[in-house]
N, C-alpha and C positions, 0 to 999 in steps of 0.2 A: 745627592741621591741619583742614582740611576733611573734612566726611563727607559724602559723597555714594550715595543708595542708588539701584540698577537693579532695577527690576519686573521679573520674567519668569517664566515657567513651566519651561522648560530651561534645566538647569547649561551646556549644550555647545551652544547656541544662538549659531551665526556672531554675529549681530549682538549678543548682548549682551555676547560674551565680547571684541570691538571696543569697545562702550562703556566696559564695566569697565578696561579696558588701557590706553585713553585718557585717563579720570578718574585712573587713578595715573599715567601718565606726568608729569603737571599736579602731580605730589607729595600729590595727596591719597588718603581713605581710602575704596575702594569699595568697598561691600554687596551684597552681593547678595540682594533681597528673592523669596522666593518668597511670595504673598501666602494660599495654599491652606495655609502653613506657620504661619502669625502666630494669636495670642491675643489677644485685649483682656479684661482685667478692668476692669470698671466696680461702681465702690463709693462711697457717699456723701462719700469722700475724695478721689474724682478715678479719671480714667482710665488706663492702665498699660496698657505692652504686654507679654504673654506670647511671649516666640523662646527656645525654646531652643540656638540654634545661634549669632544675632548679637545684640547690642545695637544695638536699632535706636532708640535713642533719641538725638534731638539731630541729627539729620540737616539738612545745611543746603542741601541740594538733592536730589530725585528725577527719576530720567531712565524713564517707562514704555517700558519694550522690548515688554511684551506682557502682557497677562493673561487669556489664553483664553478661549475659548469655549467654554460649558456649557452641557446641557440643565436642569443645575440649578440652579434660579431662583436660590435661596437662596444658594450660593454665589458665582452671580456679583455679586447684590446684595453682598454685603460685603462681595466683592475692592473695586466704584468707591465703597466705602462708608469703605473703610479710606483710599481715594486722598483721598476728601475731609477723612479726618481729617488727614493729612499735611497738608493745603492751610488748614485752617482751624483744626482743635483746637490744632496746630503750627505754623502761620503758616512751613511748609513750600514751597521754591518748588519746582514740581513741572511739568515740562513730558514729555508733552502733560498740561493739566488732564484732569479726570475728563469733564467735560463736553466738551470737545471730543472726547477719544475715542467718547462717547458720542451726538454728533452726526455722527462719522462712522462708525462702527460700523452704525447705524441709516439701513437703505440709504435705507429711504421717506423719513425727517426730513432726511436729506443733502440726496435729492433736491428737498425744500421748498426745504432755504434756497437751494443751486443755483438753482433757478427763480427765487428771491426776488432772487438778482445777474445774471440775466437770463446765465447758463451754457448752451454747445446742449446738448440733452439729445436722446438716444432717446425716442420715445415711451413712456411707462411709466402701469401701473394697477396700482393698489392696491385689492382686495377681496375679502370676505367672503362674494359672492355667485356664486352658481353662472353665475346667466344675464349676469351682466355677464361673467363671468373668459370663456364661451364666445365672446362678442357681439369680445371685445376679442382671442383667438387665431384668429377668422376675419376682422377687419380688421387683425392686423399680418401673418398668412400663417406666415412663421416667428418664434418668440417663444420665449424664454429664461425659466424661472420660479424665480425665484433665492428664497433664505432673505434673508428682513429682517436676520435678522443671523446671520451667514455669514463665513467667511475661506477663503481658497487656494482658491477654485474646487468646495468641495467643496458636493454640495447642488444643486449645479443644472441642469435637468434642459432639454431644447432639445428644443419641442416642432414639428410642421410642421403647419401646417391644420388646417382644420377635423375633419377624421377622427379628430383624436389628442384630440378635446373629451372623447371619456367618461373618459380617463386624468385630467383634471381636477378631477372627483367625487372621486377618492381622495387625489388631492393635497390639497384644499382639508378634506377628513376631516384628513385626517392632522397639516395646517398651522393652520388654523383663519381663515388669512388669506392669500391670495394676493398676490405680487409679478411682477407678470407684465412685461416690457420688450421691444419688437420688436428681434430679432436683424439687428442691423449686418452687412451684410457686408461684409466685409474683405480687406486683402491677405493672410489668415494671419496677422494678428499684430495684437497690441495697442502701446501706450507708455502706460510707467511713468516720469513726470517726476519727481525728487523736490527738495524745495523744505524749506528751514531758514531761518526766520525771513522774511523779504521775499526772499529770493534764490533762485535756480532754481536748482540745480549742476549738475543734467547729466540725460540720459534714456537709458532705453535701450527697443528694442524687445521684446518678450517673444514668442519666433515659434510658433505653435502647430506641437504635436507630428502628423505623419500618424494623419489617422483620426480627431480630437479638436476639437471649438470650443474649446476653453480652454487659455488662453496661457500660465495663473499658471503659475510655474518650482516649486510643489510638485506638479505634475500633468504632467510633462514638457516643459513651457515652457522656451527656450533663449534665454538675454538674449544680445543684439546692440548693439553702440552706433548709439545715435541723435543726430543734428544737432539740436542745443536751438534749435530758432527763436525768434522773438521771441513769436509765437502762439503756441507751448507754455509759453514764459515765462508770456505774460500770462494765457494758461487756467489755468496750475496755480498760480500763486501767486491769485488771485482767488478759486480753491478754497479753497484752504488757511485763507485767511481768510474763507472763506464759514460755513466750522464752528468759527473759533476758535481752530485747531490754531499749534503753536510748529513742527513738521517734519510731515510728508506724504509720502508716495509717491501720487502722483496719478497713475488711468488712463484718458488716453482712446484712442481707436479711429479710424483714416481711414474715410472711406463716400466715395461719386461726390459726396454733397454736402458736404464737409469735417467739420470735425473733432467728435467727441462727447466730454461726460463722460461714460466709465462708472460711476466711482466715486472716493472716496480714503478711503485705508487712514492713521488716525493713530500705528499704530504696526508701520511698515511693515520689514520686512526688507532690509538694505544689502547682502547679498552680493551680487547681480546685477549692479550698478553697478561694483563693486569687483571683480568678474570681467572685464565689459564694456568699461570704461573708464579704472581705475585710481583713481575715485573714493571715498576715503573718506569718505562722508556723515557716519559715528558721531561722526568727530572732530569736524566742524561742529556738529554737535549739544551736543557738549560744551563745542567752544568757546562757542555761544550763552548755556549754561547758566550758567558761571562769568561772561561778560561780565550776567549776568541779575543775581548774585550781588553783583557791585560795585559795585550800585546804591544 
């Protein structure tokens, strides 16, 4: 029997308790790794893992559902520290890699490689300096200053003009680096395509709540289905493999002048879809994983 482990932070987590249900439908054995849970002892005999809950050794594929965000350094370093052990001390197949998440995670490196596959992008600055972050909120007018690395909308803060400059001083204290990107405007709503392996499955819209720029559905965001064009196709799958990623929730935005990347999420949340549409992503996911497996 196969063993297959699920990263995630919550037991009761819609999408991982999807992936888990789908890897045993398949007859095999799933884990559930929390990875803030796990030990390694390392001894001049070799390395060992400390669980007291699973044996997590011997794993013949891992599927990353999530491994949160912390302000603590130290622990998120050895949450994508243990992914790489799975990936290379274990010659573990692990989708999404460590790296890929960590390319998309990383809003500024995303948006490198983005640029680097010639993706539209919003206007966007990245810095450390006062007079530039000011120079760069009085030529976009309105501007959105997001955390580098950031999930669900939280963190970011929509600034108007040049008046709202001095609030930037304490931003740039507090952040150490600024992420500033000129605010799209929109019908209300963003699209979240998501993409498994080379294929698009389906999209939906995420409509902003009254009163609120943010669409994400942890912040009162309400998925709609969307018509998968061939341009959504080809925007989000181009993503997808612009960072590397095996699956994506990929977001972009309508403007008068078509379409943007906002961003993409490597280990993105399927309930929205699966509300919206009837799509379940998870199983794709899994199915990719075992066809990865028979190779």
């Amino acid at each position: 029997m196969r063993k297959i482990g699920v990263v995630l932070t919550e037991a009761d987590d819609w999408t991982a308790t999807a992936i888990l249900k789908n890897i045993r439908d398949k007859g095999a054995e799933a884990v559930a790794l929390n990875l803030a849970q796990i030990g390694v002892s390392i001894t001049n005999a070799g390395l060992y893992w400390l669980n007291e809950t699973e044996d997590i050794n011997g794993m013949d594929g891992v599927i990353v559902r999530d491994v949160g965000i912390s302000n603590l350094l130290d622990l998120i370093s050895v949450k994508f520290d243990l992914i790489r052990i799975f990936e290379i001390e274990r010659h573990t197949t692990v989708m999404n890699s460590s790296v890929a998440i960590q390319n998309a995670a990383n809003k500024f490196l995303s948006f490198v490689l983005f640029q680097r596959a010639h993706l539209p992008l919003p206007p966007t600055v990245v810095t450390a300096d006062l007079e530039v972050a000011k120079r760069a909120i009085e030529d976009f007018g309105s501007v959105l200053v997001k955390p580098i690395f950031g999930s669900q909308g939280k963190g970011i803060i929509k600034l108007e003009g040049y008046e709202y400059a001095p609030k930037v001083a304490a931003l740039l204290k507090d952040r150490g680096v600024l992420y500033l990107q000129q605010f799209v405007h929109n019908p209300g709503r963003d699209i979240r395509v998501f993409v498994v392996g080379e294929t698009a499955l389906g999209a939906i819209y995420r409509v902003t709540p009254p009163g609120s720029f943010r669409s994400n559905l942890s912040q009162g965001g309400s998925p709609r289905k969307c018509k998968l064009t061939e341009e959504l196709c080809e925007l989000a799958i181009r993503a997808t493999k612009a960072v590397g990623a095996d699956f994506a929730g990929v977001d972009l935005i309508e403007s008068a002048d078509g379409l943007y990347l906002l961003e993409i999420n490597a280990t993105p949340s399927a309930r929205g879809i699966k509300l919206a549409c009837g799509i379940d992503v998870t199983e794709k996911i899994v199915d990719l994983l075992f066809t990865r497996l028979k190779r």
